[in-house]
CHARMM internal coordinates of N, CA and C (Angstrom, degrees):
IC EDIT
DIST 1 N 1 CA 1.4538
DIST 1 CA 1 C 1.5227
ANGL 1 N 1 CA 1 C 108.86
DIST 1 C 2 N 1.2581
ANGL 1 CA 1 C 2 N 127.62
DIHE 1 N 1 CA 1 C 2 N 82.26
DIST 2 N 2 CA 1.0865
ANGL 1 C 2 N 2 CA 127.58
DIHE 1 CA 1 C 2 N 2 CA 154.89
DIST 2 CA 2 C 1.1089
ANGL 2 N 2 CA 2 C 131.95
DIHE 1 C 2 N 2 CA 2 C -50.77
DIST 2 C 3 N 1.4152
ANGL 2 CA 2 C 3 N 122.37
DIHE 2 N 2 CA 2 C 3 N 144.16
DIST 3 N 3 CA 1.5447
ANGL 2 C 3 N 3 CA 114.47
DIHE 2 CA 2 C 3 N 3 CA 162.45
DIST 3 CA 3 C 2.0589
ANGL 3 N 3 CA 3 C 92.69
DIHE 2 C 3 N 3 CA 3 C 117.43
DIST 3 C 4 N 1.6575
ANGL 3 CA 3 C 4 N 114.15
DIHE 3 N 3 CA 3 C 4 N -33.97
DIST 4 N 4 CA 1.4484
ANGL 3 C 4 N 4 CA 95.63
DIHE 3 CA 3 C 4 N 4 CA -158.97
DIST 4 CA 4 C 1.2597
ANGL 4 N 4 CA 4 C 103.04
DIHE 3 C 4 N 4 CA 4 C -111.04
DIST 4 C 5 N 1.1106
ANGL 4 CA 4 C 5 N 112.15
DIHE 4 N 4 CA 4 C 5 N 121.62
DIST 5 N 5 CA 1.2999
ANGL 4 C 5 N 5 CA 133.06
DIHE 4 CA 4 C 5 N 5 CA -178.37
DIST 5 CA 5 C 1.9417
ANGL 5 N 5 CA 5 C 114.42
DIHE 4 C 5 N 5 CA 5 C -102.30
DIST 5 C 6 N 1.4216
ANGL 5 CA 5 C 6 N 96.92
DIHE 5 N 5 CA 5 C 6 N 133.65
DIST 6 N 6 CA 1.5971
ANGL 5 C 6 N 6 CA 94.89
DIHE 5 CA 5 C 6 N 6 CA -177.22
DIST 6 CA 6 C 1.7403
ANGL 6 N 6 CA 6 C 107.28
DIHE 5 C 6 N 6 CA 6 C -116.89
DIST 6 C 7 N 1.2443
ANGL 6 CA 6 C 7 N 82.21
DIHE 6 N 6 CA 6 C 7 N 177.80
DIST 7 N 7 CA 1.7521
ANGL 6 C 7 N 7 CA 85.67
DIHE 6 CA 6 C 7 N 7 CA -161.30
DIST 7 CA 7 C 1.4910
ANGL 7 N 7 CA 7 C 105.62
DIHE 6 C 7 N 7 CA 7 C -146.23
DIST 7 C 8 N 1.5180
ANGL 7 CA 7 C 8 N 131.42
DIHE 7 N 7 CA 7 C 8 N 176.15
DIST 8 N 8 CA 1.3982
ANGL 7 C 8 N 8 CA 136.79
DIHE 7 CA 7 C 8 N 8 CA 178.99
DIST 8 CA 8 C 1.0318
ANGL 8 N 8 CA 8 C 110.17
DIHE 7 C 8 N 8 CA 8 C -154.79
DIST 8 C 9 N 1.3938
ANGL 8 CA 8 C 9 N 133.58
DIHE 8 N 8 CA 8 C 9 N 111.41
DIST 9 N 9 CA 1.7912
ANGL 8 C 9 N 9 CA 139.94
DIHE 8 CA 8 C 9 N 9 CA 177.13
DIST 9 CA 9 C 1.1917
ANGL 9 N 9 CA 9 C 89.96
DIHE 8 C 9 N 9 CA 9 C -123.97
DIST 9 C 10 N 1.7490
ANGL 9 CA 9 C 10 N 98.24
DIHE 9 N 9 CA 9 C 10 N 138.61
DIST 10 N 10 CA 1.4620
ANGL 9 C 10 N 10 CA 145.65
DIHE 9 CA 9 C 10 N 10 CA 150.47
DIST 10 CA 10 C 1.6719
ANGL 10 N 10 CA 10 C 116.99
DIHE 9 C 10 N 10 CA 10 C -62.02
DIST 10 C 11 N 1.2260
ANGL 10 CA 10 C 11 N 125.17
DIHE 10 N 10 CA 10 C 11 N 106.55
DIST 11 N 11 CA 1.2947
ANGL 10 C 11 N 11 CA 104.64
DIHE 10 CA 10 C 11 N 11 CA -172.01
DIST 11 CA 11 C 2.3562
ANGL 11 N 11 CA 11 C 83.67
DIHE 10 C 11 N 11 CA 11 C -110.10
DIST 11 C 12 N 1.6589
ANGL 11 CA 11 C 12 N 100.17
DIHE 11 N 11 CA 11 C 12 N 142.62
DIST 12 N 12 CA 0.8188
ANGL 11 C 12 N 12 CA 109.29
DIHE 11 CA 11 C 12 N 12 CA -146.23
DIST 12 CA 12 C 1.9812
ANGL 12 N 12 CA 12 C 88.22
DIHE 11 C 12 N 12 CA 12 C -101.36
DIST 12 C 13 N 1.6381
ANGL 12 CA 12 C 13 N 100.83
DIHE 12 N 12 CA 12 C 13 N -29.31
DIST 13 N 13 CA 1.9540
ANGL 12 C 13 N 13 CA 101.75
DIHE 12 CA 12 C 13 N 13 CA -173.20
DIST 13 CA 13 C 1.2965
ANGL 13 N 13 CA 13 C 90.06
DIHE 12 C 13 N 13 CA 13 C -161.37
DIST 13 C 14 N 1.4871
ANGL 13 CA 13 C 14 N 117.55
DIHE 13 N 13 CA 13 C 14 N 138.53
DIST 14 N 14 CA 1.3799
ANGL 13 C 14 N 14 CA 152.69
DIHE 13 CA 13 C 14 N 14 CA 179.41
DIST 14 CA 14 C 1.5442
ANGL 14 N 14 CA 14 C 114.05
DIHE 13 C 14 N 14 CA 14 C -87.80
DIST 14 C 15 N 1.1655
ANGL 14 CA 14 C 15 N 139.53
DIHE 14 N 14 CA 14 C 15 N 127.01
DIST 15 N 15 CA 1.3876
ANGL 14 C 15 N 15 CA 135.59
DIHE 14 CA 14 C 15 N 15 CA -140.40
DIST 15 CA 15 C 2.0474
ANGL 15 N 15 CA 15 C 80.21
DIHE 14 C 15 N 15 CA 15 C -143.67
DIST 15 C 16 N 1.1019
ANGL 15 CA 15 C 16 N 137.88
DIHE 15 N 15 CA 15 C 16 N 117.13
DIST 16 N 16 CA 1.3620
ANGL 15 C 16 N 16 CA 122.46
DIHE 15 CA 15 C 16 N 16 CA 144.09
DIST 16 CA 16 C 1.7559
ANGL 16 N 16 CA 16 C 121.64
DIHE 15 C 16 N 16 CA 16 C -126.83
DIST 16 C 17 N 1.4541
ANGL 16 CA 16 C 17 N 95.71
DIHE 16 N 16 CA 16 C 17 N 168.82
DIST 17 N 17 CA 1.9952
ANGL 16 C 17 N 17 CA 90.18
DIHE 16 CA 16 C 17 N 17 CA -166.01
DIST 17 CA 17 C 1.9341
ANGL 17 N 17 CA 17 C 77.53
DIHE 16 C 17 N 17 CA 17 C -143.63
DIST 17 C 18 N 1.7688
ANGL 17 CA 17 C 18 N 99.97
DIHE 17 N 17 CA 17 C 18 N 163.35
DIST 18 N 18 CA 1.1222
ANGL 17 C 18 N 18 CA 97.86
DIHE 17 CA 17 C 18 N 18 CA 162.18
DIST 18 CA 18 C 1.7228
ANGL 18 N 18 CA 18 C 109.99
DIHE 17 C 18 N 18 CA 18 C -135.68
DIST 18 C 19 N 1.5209
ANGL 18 CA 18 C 19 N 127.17
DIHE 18 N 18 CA 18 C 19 N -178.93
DIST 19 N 19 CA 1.3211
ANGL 18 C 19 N 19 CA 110.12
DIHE 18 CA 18 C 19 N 19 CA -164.47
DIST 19 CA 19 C 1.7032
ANGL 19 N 19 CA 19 C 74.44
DIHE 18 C 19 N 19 CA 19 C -106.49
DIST 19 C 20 N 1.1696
ANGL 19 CA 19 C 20 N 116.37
DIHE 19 N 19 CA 19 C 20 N -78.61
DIST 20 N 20 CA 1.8204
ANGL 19 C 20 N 20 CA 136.34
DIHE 19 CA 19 C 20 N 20 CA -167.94
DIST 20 CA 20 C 1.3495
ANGL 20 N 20 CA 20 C 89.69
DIHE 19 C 20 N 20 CA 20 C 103.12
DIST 20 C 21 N 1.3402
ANGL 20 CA 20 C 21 N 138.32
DIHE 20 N 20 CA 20 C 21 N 64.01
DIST 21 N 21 CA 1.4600
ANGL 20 C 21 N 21 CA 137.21
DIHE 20 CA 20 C 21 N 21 CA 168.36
DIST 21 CA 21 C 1.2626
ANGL 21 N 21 CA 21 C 120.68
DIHE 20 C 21 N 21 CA 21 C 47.81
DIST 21 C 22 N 1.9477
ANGL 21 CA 21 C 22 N 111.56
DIHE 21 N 21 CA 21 C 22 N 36.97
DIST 22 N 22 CA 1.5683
ANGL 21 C 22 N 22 CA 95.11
DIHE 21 CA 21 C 22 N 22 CA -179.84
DIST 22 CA 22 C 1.4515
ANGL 22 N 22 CA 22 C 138.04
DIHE 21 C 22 N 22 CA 22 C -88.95
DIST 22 C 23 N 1.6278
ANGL 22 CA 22 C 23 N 85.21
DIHE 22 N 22 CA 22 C 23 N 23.81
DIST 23 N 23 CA 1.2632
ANGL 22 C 23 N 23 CA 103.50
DIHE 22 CA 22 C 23 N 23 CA 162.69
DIST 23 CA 23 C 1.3584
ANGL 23 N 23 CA 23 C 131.67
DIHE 22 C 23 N 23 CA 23 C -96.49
DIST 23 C 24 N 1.2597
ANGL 23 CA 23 C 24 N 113.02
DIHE 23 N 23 CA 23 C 24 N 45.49
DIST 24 N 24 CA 1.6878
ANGL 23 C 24 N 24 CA 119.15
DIHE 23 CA 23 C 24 N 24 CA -160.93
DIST 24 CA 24 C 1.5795
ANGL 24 N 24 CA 24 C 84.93
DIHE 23 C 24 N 24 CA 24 C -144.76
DIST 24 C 25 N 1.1238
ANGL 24 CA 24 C 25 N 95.25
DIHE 24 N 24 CA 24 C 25 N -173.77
DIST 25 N 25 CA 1.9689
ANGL 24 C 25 N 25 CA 121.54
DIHE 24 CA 24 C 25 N 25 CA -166.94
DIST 25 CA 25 C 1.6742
ANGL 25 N 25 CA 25 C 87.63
DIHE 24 C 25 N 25 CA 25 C -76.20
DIST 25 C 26 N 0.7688
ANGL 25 CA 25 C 26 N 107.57
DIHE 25 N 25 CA 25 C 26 N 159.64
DIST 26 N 26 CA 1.8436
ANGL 25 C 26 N 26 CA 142.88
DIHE 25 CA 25 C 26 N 26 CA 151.89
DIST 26 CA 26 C 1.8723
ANGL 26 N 26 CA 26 C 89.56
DIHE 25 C 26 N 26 CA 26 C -47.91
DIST 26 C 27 N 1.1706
ANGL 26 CA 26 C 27 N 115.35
DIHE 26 N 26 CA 26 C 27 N -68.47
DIST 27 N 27 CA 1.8905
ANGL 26 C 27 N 27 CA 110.92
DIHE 26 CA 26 C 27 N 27 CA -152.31
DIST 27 CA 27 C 1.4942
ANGL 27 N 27 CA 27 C 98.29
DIHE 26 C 27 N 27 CA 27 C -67.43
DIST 27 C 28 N 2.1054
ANGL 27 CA 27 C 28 N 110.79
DIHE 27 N 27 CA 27 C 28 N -50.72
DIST 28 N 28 CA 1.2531
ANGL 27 C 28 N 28 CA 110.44
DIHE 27 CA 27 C 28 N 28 CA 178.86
DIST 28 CA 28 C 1.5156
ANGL 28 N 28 CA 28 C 121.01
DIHE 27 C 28 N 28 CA 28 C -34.52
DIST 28 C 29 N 1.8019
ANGL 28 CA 28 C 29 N 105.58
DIHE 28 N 28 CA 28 C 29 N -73.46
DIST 29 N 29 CA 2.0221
ANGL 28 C 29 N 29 CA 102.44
DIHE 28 CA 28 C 29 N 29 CA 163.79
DIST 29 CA 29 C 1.2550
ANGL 29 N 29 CA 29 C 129.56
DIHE 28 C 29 N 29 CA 29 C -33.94
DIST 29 C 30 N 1.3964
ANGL 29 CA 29 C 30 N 101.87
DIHE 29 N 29 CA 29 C 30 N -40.62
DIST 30 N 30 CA 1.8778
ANGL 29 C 30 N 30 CA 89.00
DIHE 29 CA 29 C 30 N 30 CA -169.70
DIST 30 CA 30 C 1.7023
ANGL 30 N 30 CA 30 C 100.10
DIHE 29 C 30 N 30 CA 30 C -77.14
DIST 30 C 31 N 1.5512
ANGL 30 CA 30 C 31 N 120.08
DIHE 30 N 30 CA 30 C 31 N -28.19
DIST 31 N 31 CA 1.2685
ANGL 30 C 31 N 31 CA 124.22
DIHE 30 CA 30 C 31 N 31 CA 165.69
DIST 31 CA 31 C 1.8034
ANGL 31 N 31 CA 31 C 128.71
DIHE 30 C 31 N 31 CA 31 C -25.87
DIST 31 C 32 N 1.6063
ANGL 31 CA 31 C 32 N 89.86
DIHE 31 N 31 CA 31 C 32 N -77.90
DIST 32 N 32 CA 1.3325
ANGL 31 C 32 N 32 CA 122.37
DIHE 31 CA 31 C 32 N 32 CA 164.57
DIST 32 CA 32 C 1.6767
ANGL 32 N 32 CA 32 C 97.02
DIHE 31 C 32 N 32 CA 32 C -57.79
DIST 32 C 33 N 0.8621
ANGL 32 CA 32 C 33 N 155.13
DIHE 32 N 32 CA 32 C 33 N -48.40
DIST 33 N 33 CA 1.3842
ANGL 32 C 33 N 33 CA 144.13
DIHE 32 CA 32 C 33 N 33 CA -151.87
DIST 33 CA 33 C 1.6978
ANGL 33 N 33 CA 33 C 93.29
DIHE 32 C 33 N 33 CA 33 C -80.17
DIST 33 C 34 N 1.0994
ANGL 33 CA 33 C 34 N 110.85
DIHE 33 N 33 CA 33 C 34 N -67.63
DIST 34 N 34 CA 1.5430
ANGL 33 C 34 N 34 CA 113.59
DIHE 33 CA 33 C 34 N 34 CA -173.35
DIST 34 CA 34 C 1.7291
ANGL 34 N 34 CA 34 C 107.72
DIHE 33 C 34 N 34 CA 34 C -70.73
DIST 34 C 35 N 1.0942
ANGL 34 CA 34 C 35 N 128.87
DIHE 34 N 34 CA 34 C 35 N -4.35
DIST 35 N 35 CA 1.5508
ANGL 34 C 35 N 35 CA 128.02
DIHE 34 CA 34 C 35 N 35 CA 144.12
DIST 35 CA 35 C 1.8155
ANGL 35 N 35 CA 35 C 117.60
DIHE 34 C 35 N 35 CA 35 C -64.34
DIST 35 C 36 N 1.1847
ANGL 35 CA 35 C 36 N 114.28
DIHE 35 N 35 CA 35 C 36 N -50.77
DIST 36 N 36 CA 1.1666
ANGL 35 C 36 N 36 CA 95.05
DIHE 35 CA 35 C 36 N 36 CA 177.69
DIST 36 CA 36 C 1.9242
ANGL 36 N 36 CA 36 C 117.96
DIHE 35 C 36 N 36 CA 36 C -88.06
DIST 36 C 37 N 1.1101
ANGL 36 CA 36 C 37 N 98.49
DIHE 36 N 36 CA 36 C 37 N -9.38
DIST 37 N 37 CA 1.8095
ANGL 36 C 37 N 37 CA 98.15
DIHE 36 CA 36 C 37 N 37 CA 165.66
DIST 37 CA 37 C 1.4118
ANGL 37 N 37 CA 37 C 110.48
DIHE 36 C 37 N 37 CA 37 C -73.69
DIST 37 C 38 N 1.2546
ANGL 37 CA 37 C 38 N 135.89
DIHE 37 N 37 CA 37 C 38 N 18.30
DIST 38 N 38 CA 1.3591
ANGL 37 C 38 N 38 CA 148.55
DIHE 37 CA 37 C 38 N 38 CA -153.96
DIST 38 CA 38 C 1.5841
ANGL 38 N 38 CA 38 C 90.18
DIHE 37 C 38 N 38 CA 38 C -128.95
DIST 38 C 39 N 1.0508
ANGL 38 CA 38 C 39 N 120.21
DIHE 38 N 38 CA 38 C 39 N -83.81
DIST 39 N 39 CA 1.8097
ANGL 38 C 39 N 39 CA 132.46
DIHE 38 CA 38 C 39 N 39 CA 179.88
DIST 39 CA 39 C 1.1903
ANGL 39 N 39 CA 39 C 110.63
DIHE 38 C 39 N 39 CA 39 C -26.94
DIST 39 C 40 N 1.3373
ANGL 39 CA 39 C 40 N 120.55
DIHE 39 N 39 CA 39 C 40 N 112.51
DIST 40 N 40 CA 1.2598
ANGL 39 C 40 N 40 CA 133.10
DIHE 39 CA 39 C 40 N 40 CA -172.28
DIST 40 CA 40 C 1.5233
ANGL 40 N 40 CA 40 C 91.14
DIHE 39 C 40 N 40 CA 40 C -94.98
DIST 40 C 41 N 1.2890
ANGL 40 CA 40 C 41 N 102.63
DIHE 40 N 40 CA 40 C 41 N 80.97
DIST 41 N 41 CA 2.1824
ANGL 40 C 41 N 41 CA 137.16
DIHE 40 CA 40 C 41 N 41 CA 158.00
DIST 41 CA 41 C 1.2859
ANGL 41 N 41 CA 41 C 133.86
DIHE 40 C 41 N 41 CA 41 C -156.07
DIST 41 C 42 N 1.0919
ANGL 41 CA 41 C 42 N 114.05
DIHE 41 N 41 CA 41 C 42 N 96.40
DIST 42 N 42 CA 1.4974
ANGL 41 C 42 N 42 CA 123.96
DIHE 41 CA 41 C 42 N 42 CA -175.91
DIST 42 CA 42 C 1.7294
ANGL 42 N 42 CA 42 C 110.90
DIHE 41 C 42 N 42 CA 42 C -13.60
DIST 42 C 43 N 1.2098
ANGL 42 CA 42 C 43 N 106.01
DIHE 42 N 42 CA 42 C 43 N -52.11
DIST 43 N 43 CA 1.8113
ANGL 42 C 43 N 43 CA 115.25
DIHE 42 CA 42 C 43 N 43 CA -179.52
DIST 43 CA 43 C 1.1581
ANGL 43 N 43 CA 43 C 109.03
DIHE 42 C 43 N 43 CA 43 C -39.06
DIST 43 C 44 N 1.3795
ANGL 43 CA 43 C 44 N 90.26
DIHE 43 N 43 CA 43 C 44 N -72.84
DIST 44 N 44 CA 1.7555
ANGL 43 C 44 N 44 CA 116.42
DIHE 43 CA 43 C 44 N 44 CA -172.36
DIST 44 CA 44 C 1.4023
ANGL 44 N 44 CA 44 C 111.13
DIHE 43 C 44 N 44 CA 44 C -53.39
DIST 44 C 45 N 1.3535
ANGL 44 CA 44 C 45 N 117.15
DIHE 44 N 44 CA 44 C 45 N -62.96
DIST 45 N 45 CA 1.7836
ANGL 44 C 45 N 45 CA 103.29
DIHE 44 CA 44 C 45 N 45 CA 160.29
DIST 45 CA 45 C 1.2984
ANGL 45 N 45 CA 45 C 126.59
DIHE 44 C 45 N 45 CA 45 C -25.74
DIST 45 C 46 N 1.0734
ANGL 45 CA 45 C 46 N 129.06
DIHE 45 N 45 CA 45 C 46 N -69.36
DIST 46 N 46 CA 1.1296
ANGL 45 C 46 N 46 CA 149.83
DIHE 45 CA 45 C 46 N 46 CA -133.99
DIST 46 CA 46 C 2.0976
ANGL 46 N 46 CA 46 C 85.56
DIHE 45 C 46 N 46 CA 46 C -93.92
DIST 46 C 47 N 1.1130
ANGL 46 CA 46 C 47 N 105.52
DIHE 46 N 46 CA 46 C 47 N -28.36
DIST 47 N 47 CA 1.8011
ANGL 46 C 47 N 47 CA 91.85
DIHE 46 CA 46 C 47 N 47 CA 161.64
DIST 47 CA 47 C 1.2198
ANGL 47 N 47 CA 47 C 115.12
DIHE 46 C 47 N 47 CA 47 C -87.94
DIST 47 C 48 N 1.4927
ANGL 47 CA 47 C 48 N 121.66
DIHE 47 N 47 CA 47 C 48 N -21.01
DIST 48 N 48 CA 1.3841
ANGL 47 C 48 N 48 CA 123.19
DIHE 47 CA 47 C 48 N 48 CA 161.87
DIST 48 CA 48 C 1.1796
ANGL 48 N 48 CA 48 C 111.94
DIHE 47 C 48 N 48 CA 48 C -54.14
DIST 48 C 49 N 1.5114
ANGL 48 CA 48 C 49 N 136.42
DIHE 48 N 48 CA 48 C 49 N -51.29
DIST 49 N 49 CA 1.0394
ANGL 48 C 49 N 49 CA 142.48
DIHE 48 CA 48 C 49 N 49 CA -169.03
DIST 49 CA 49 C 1.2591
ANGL 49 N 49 CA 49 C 110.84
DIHE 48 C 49 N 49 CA 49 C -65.14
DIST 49 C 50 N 1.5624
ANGL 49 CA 49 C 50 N 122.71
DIHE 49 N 49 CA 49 C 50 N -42.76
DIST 50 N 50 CA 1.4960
ANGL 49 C 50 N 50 CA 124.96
DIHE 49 CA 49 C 50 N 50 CA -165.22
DIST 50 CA 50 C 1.7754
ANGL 50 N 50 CA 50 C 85.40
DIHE 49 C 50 N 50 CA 50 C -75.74
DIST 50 C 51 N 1.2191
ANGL 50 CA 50 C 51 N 109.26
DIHE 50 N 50 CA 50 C 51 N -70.48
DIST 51 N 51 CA 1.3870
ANGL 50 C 51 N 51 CA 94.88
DIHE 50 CA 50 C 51 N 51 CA -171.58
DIST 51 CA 51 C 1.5110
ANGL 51 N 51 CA 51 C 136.75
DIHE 50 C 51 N 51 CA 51 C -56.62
DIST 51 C 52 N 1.3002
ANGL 51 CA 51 C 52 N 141.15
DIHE 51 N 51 CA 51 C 52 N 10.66
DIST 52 N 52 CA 0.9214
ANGL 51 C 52 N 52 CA 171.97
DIHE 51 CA 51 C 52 N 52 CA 135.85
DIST 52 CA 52 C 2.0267
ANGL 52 N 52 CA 52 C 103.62
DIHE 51 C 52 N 52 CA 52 C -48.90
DIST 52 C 53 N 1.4658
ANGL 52 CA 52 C 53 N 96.75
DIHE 52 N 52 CA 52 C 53 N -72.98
DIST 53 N 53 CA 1.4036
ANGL 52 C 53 N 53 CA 101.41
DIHE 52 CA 52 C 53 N 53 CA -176.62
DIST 53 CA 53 C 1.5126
ANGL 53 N 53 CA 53 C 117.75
DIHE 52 C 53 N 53 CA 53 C -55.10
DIST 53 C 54 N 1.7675
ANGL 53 CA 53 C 54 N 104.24
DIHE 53 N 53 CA 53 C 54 N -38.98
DIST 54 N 54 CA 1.4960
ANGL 53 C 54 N 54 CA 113.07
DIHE 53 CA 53 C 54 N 54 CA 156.76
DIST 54 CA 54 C 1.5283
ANGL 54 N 54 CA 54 C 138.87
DIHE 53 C 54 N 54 CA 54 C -31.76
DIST 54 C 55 N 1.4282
ANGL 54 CA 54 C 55 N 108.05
DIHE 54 N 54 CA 54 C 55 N -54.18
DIST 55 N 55 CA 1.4878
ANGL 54 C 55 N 55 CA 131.32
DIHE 54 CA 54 C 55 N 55 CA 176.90
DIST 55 CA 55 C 1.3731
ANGL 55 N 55 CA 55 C 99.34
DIHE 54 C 55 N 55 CA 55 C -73.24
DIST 55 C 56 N 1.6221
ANGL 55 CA 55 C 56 N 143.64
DIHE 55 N 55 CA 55 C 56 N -59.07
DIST 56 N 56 CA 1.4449
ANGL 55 C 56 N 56 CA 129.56
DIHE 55 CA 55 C 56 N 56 CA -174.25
DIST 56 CA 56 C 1.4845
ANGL 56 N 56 CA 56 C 108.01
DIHE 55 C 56 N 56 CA 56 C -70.45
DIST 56 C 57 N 1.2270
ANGL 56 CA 56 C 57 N 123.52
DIHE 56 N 56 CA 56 C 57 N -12.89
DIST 57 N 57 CA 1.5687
ANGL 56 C 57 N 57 CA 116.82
DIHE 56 CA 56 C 57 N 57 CA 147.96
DIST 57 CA 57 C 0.9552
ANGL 57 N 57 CA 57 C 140.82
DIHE 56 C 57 N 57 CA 57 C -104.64
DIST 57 C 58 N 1.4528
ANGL 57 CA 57 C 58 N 136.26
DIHE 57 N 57 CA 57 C 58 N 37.75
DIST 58 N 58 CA 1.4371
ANGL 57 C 58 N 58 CA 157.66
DIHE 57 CA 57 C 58 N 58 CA 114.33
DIST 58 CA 58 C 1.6801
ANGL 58 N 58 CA 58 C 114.94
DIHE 57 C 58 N 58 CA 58 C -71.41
DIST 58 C 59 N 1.1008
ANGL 58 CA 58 C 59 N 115.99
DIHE 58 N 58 CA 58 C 59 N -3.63
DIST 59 N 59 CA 1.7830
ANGL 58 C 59 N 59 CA 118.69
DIHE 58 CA 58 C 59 N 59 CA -161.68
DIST 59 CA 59 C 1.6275
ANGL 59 N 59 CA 59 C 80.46
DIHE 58 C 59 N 59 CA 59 C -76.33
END
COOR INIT
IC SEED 1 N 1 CA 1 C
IC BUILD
């Protein structure tokens, strides 16, 4: 098999960001936001929550 070559990187620091759909409507987010503040799961709350906190700081 020519041609495939493999490789091994060290990654040295982990960088992450999240969107929370702010690419959607104003109604869609607050939608989705108060859907997952609904889900009885710590996770899922707790993105409800961020996204929630998101939207009153864009207002």
């Amino acid at each position: 098999m020519n041609g495939i070559v493999g490789f091994e990187r060290t990654f040295t620091r982990w960088e992450g960001n999240y969107k929370l759909s702010q690419n959607r409507s104003l109604v869609d987010r607050q939608n989705m936001s108060n859907a997952e503040l609904e889900i009885l799961d710590a996770a899922a709350g707790a993105v409800g929550a961020e996204m929630q906190h998101n939207l009153e700081a864009n207002e």
